[in-house]
Each structure stands twice: as C-alpha cells, then as structure tokens.
C-alpha positions as CSV (number, residue, x, y, z in Angstrom):
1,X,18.9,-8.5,-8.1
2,X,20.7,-10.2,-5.7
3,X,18.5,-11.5,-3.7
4,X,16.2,-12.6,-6.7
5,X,13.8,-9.3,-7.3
6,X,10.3,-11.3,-5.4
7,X,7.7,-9.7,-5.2
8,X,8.3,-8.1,-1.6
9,X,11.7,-7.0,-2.3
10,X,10.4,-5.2,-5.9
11,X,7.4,-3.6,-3.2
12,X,10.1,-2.2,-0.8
13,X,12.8,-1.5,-3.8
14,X,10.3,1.0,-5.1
15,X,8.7,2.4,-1.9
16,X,12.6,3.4,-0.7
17,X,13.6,5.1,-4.1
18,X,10.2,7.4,-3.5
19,X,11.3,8.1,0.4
20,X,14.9,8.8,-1.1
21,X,13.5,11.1,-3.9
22,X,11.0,12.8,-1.1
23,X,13.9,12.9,1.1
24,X,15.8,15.2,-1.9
25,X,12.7,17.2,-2.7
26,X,12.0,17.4,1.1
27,X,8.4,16.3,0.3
28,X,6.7,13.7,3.0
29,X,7.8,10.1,2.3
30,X,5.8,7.8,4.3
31,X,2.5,8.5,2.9
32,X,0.0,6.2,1.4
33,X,0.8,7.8,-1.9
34,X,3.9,6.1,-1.6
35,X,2.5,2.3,-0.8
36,X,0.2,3.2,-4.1
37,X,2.7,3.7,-6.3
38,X,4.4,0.8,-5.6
39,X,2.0,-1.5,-5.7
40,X,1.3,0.2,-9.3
41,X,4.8,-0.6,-10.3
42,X,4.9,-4.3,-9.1
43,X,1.2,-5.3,-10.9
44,X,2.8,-3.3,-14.0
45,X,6.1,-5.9,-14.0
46,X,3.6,-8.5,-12.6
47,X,-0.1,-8.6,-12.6
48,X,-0.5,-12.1,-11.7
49,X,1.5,-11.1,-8.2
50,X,-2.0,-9.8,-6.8
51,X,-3.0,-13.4,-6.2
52,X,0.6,-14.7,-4.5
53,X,0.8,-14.5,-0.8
54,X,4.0,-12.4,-0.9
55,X,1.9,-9.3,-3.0
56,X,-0.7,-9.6,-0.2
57,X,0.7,-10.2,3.4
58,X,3.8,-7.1,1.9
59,X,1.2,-4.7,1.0
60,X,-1.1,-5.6,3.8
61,X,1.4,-5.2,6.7
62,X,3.0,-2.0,4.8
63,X,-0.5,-0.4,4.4
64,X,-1.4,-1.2,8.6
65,X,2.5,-0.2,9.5
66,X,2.0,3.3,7.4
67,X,-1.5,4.0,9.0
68,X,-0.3,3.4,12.4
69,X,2.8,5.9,11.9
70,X,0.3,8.0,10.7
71,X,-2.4,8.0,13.5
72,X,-0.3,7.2,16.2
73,X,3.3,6.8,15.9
74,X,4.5,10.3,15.2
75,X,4.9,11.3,19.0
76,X,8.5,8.8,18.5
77,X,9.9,11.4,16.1
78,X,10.0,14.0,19.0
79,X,12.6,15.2,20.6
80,X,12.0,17.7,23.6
81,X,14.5,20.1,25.1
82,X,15.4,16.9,27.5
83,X,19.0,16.6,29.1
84,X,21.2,13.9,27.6
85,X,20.3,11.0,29.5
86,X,16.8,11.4,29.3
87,X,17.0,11.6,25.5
88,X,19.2,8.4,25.2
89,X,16.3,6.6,27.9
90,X,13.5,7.8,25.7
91,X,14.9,7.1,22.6
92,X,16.0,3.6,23.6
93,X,12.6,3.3,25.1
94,X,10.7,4.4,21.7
95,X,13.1,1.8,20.1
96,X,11.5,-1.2,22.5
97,X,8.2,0.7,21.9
98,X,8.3,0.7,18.3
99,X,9.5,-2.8,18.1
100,X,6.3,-4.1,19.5
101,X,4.0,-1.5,17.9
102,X,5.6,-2.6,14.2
103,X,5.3,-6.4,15.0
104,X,1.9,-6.4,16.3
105,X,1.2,-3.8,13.8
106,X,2.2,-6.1,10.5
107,X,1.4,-9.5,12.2
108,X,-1.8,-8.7,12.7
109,X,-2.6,-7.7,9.4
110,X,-0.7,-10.5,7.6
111,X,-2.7,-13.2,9.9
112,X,-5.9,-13.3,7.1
113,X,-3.6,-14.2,4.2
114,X,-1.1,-16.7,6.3
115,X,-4.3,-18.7,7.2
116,X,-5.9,-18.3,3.7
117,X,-2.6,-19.8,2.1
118,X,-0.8,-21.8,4.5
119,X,-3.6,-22.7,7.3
120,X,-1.3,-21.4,9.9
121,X,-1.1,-18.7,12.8
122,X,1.6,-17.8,14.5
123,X,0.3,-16.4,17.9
124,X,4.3,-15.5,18.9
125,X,5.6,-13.7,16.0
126,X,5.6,-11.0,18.2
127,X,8.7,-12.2,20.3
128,X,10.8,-13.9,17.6
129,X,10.2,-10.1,15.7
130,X,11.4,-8.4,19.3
131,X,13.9,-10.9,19.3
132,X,15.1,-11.0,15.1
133,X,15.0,-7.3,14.6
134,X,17.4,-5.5,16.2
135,X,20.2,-8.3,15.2
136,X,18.6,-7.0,11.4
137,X,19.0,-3.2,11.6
138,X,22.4,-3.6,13.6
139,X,24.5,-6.5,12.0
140,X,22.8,-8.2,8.9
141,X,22.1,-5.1,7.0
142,X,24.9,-3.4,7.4
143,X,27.1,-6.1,7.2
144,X,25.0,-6.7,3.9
145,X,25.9,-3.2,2.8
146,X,29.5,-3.6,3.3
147,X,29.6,-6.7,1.6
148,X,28.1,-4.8,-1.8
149,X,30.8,-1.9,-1.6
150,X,33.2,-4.8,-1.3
151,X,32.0,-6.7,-3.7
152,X,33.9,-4.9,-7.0
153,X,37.3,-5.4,-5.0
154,X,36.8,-8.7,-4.3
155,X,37.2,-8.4,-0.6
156,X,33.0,-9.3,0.1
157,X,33.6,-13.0,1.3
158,X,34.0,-11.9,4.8
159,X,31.0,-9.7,4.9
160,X,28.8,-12.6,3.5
161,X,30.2,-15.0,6.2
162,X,29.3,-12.6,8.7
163,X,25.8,-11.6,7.6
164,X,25.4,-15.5,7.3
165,X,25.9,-16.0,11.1
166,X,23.4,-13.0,11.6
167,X,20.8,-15.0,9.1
168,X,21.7,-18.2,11.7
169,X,20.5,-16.4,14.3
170,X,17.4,-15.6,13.0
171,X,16.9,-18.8,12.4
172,X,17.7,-20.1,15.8
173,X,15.1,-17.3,16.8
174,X,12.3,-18.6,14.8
175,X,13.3,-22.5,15.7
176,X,13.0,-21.7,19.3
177,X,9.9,-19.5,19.2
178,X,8.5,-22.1,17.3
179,X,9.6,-24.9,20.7
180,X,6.8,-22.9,22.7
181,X,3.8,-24.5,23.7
182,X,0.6,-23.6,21.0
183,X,3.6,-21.5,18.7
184,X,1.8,-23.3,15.8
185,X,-1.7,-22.5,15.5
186,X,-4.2,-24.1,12.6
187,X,-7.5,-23.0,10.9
188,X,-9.0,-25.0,8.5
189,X,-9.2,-23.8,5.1
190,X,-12.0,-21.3,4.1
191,X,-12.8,-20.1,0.3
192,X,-12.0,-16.2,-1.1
193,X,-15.1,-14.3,0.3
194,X,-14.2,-14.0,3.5
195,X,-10.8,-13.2,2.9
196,X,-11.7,-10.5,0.3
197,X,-14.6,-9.2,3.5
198,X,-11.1,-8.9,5.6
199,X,-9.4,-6.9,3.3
200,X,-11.9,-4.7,2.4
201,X,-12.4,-3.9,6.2
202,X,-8.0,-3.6,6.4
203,X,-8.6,-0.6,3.7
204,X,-11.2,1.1,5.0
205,X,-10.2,0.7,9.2
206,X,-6.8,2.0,7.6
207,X,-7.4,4.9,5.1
208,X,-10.0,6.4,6.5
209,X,-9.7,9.0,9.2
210,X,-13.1,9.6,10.3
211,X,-14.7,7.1,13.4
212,X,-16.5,6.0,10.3
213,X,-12.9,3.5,10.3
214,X,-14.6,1.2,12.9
215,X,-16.9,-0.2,10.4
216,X,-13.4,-1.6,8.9
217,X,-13.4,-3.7,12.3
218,X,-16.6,-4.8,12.1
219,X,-16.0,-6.4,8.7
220,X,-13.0,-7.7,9.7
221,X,-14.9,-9.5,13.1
222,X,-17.6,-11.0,10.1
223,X,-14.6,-12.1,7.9
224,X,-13.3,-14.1,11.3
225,X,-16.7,-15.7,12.0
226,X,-17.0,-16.8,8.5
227,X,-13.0,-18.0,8.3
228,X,-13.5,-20.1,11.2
229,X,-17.3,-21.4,10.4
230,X,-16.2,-22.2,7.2
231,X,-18.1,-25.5,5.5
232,X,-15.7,-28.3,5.3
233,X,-15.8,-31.2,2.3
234,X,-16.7,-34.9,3.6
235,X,-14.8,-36.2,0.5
236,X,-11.9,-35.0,-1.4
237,X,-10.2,-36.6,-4.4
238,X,-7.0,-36.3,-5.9
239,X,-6.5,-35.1,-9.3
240,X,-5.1,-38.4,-11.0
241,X,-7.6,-40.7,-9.2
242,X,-4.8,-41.7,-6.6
243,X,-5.6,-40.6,-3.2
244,X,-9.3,-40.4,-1.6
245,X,-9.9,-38.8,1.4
246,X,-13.6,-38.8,3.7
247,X,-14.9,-37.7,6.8
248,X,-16.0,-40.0,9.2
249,X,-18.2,-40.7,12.4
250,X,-15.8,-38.6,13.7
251,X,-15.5,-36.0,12.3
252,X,-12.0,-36.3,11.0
253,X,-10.4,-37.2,7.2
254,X,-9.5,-40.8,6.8
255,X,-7.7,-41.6,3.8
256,X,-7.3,-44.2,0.8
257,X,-4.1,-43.7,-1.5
258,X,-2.2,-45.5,-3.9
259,X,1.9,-44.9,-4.4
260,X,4.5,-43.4,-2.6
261,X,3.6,-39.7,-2.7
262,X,2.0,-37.9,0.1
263,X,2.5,-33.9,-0.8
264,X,-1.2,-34.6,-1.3
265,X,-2.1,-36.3,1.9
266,X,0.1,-33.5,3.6
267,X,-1.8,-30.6,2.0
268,X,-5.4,-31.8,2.6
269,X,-4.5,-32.0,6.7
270,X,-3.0,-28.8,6.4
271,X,-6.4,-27.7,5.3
272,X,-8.3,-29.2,7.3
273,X,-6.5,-27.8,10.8
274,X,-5.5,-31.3,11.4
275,X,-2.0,-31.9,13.3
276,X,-1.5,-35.6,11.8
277,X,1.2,-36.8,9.9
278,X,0.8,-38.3,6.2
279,X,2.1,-41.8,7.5
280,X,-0.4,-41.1,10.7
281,X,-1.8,-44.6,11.3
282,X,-5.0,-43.6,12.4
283,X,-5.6,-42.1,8.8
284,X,-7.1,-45.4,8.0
285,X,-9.4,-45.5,10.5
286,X,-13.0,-46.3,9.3
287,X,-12.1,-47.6,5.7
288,X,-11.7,-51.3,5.4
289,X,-9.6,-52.6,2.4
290,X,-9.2,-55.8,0.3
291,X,-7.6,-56.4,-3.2
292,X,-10.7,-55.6,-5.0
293,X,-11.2,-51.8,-3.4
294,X,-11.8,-50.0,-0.2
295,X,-15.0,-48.4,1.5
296,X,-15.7,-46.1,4.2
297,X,-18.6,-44.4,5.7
298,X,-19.3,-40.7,6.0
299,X,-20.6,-38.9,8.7
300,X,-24.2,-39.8,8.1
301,X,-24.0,-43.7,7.7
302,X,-23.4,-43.5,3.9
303,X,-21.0,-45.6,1.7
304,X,-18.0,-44.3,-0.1
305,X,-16.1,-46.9,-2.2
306,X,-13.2,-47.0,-4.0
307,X,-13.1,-49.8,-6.9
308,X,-9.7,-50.9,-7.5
309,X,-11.0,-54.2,-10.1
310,X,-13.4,-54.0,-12.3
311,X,-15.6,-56.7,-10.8
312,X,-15.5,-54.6,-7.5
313,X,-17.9,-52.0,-9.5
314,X,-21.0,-54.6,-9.0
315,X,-21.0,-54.2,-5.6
316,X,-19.6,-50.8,-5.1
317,X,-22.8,-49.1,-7.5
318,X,-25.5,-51.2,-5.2
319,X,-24.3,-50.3,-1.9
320,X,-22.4,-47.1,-2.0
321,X,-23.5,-43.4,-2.7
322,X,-20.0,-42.6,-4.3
323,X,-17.9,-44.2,-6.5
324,X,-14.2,-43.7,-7.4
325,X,-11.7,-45.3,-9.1
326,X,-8.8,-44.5,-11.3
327,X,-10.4,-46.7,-13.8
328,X,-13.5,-46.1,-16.4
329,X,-16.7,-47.4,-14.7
330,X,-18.9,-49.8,-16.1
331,X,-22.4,-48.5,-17.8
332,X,-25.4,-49.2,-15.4
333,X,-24.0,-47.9,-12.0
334,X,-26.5,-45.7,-10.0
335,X,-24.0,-44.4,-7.5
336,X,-22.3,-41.5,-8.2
337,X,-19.0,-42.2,-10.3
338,X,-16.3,-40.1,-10.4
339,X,-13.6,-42.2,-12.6
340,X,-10.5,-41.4,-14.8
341,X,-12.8,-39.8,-17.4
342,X,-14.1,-37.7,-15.1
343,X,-10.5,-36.9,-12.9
344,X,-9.2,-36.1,-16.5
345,X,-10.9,-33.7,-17.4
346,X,-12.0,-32.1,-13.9
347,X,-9.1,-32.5,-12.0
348,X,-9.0,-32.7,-7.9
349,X,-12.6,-32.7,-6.3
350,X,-14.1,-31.7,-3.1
351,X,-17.6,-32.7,-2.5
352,X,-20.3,-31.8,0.7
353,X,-23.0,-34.0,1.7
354,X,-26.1,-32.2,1.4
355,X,-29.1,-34.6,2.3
356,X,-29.1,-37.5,-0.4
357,X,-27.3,-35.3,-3.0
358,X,-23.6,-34.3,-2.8
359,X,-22.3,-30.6,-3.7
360,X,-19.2,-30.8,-6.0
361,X,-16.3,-28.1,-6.5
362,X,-13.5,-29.3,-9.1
363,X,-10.5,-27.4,-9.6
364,X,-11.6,-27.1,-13.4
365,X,-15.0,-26.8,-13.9
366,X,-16.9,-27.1,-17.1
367,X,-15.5,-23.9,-19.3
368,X,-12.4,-23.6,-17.6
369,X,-9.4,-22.7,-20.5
370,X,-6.2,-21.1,-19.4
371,X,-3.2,-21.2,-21.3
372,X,-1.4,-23.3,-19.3
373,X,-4.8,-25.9,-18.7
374,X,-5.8,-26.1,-21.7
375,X,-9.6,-27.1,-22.0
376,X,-10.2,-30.8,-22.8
377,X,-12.2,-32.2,-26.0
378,X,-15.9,-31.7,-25.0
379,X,-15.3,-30.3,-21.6
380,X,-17.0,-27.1,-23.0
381,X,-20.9,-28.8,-23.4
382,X,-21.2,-30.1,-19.8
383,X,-22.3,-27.9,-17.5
384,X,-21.3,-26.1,-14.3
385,X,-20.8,-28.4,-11.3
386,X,-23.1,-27.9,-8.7
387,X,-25.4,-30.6,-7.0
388,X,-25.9,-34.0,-8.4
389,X,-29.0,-34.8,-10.6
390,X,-32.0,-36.9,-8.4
391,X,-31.5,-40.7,-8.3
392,X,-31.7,-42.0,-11.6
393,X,-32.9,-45.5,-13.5
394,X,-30.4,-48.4,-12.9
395,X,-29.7,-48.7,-16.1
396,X,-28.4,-45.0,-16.5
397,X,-24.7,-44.2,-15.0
398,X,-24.6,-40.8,-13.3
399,X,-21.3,-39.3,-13.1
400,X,-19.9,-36.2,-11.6
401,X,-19.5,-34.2,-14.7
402,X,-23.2,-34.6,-15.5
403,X,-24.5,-32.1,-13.3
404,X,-27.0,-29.4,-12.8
405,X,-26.1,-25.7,-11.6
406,X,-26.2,-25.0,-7.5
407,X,-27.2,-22.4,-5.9
C-alpha cells in the first residue's frame, strides 16, 4: 500500500504470501505453480495489466529466474560436510555467483518487452544489478522493514532517511552505468507479432523439460530477426494535424511541426532508433518552408506537402503524392489528402510507400469504439485502412479514410 500496489509489487505481494504459506505447510515454494497463481490474482484485480510493460517484463523475468533455480541453480542450496572457512568462501562465492546468474537471468528475458515499449537496451544492466543489489538485500530493505515496525511509534523518520540514502545510491549506480560508452542501446520500433513469437518461445524454452525446450530458442532467434527487420513508415502524422514527420534520401525522419510541444517529436525518434534531439537542427533537413506550407521528398523522389493556406492546396494536389494539413481540403485534389476531417476521426497516422500507392495504419481505424474513444458520427461505414485506391479523376478528392482493405 505504501508504495502504491503497481502491478509488480501486487505480482511479488502474492508470490511471497504463497512461499510463506508453503513455508508453514512445508510444501515447495518456488514452483511455477506459484508464478501462476499470481499472475491469476493480478489479471483478476486488473485484466488490462496484461498489456502494461510492468505485468510483462515482472512475469517474464520471474518465470526465466524460477526456471533457472529449477534447472540449474539448486547446487547453491548445498551445503557439504566443508570446514568453516570453506563454507563462508563458497557461500560468499554462490552469493557473487548468483548475483550474475539472477541479472543475466531476468535481463535477458525483460530485453523483448523494454525494446517493444521504450525502444531501448541496456547491454550493462548486468553491472549496475552486481553493483545495486547487495546495497538492496543489506541496507534498503531492512532499513525499510524497520521503518514499518517503527512507524505506529512514530520513531520511522530515521529509517526513511536512511533507506533514502540507500535509494541515492542506486541511483548513482544507474547514472554511472549509464556514463559508459554504448550503455544506451536503440531498436527501432517493431509491431506485436514478433514480440508475441518471443514470448511464446520464453514459455516453451522455460516450462518445458524435455530438449524439445530448444525450439523455445529458435523462436526466440526468429522473433529477433523480425524485431530488427522490422518495416519502418516513410511518413508519420500527428493526431491533431500538428506535426509531420518523412523519410528522406537518407534515410532518416525529417520533421514539420507547428507549436511548442515536442513529446511527439521525441516519441517518433525514440521509435525510430534515432539518437537526435527534438530541437535537433538537422530535423529539417530536406523540407523547404514558406508561409503558404512546407514540402519534402521521400526516399523515392516523391513529394510530401504540407498546406498551411488554403491557396497552397493548388499547387500542393498537382505536384505532391501526399497532402496534409490541419485544415479541410478543397474538392478536386488528386493527391492523397489526409486533413482535419480525416486526423479527427482517425487520429495519428503512419503510412509506407509501396510503389505509387501508400500503406496506411491509423491509431483508430474504421470500427474502432472503446469507451474511452468513442467512435465518431459515420466513422462506422468507411472501411478498413489498407492501401490507397488507384489514381483517380481530377475532379474526385481521394482521401485517406476512403480506402480499400490490404493484405
């Protein structure tokens, strides 16, 4: 309750009331039984945790750290009929031992889902964990304990100051980990199939006992080729109309953006692996600007414009292959249009160039009702995004929500 009952802390709340119980019952404790049941108890509070990155990278390095105990990790629970010395050697050695074991063990099955959400790896965890850990098991959590016994006398202030100076240096830890040359790794975004292939190959290399476990390895190896060859979009628009972003020549985003706000900008270099900064200069590279609009070219010679006026759409519609604008377009435009009717009721866009024809995914395509995204009016009759219709008469305006069905 204190620390705010996430969806991690709920996972191990649960899995240490069942080790305790076992521990009464003297029944095994660290079984997989055990990681069931609490995932069971945190979709029954929560179902919609499945999705979050905290359900998945908890469950997903508790699941690896369990198999490994239980394939190869119980010779650390033995003793032997060893002098003194050589127990306190071997059991400080096991410590070091398991240290690495448990980092490698749960950063290597958390890496899918930190570069499905956040685009990252961290190819060092390993040494801030080696580093972190022990200053966890030996100061913060026990100071932590003594500051709850403390707390109903009022005497828990101390306690908190010193698990606080514990938390500063796991900070410090991470900061300086994070100082080392190639700490921060990047991967470019990738869609749900091959994160769902990496899973399915975590479950099956980890629960089964057989050699028939590799083929979990294999999977995973596909799910990796497929993360990193991943199609990327050559245009993405924001979801009021205010920020366009295209590929270039290059190979890299350049961007177009009206106002002051630049989570947006941020998120779509995150995704695409790229190490710039929002206010990067070099962001406008390839798209020339004016008071009427802006255009750019994609990676194939093409035209992308953005009409700012509404006389800029005469030009924009004869030259370009895409149009946007945070305005309604004009009747009679052959380009592609994707306008404020459209960004209404289809939200942020990514499209691929695929020969004279673009490929469109919208963050809420035609049927799309949630409670809290309501459908809008006449959203329901269009059909599914997919690839735009074949050139059309100039006096017909083709937009982005009329589309036929991909493949």
């Amino acid at each position: 309750m204190l620390s705010g009952a996430e969806v991690a802390t709920q996972r191990s709340f649960i899995m240490i009331a069942i080790v305790l119980i076992g521990v009464m019952a003297d029944r095994p404790t660290l079984t997989f039984r055990t990681l069931t049941v609490a995932a069971f108890g945190v979709l029954l509070l929560a179902p919609e945790a499945i999705v979050h990155p905290s359900f998945q990278m908890s469950f997903a390095a508790t699941l690896a750290l369990v198999a490994g105990y239980q394939q190869g990790l119980p010779w650390m629970s033995k003793g032997g009929d060893t002098p003194l010395a050589a127990k306190i050697a071997l059991w400080g050695g096991r410590e070091i031992v398991g240290l690495l074991i448990v980092s490698l063990l749960a950063g290597t099955a958390t890496i899918p889902y930190i570069a499905y959400h956040f685009h990252r790896i961290s190819p060092y965890g390993v040494i801030a964990n080696l580093i972190a850990m022990p200053v966890v098991s030996a100061w913060i959590m026990p100071v932590g304990i003594l500051g709850l016994i403390a707390m109903p006398l009022g005497l828990d202030g101390f306690c908190w100051q010193l698990m606080g100076a514990g938390i500063e240096w796991m900070v410090f830890v991470a900061l300086w980990v994070t100082s080392f040359p190639g700490a921060l790794g990047r991967i470019a975004a990738f869609d749900a199939g091959p994160l769902l292939l990496c899973t399915a190959g975590l479950v099956v290399l980890c629960l089964l006992k057989t050699p028939l476990r590799f083929i979990g390895a294999f999977l995973i190896g596909g799910a990796a080729i497929l993360m990193v060859r991943a199609p990327q979009p050559d245009v993405l628009t924001a979801a009021d109309g205010s920020a366009l972003a295209l590929r270039g020549e290059n190979g890299r985003l350049s961007m177009v953006k009206s106002g002051s706000d630049v989570f947006t900008l941020r998120e779509w270099l995150a995704a695409d692996a790229d190490a710039r900064m929002p206010k990067d200069a070099t962001l406008g590279e390839g798209i020339r600007c004016d008071a009427a609009g802006c255009i750019g070219k994609l990676h194939d010679g093409s035209l992308v414009a953005v009409a700012k006026t509404l006389e800029a759409f005469e030009e924009d519609c004869r030259r370009a292959v895409l149009v946007v604008s945070a305005r309604d377009a004009p009747p009679g435009c052959a380009a592609l249009v994707i306008d404020r009717k459209v960004w209404r009721r289809s939200g942020a866009m990514a499209l691929r160039r695929r020969g004279e024809q673009f490929e469109i995914t919208a963050t809420r395509p035609p049927g799309y009702d949630r409670p809290w995204a309501r459908a809008v009016a006449g959203q329901e009759e269009a059909p599914v995004p997919g690839r735009t219709t074949p050139p059309r008469p100039r006096d017909a305006t083709p937009r982005a929500d009329d589309l036929e069905a991909g493949d």
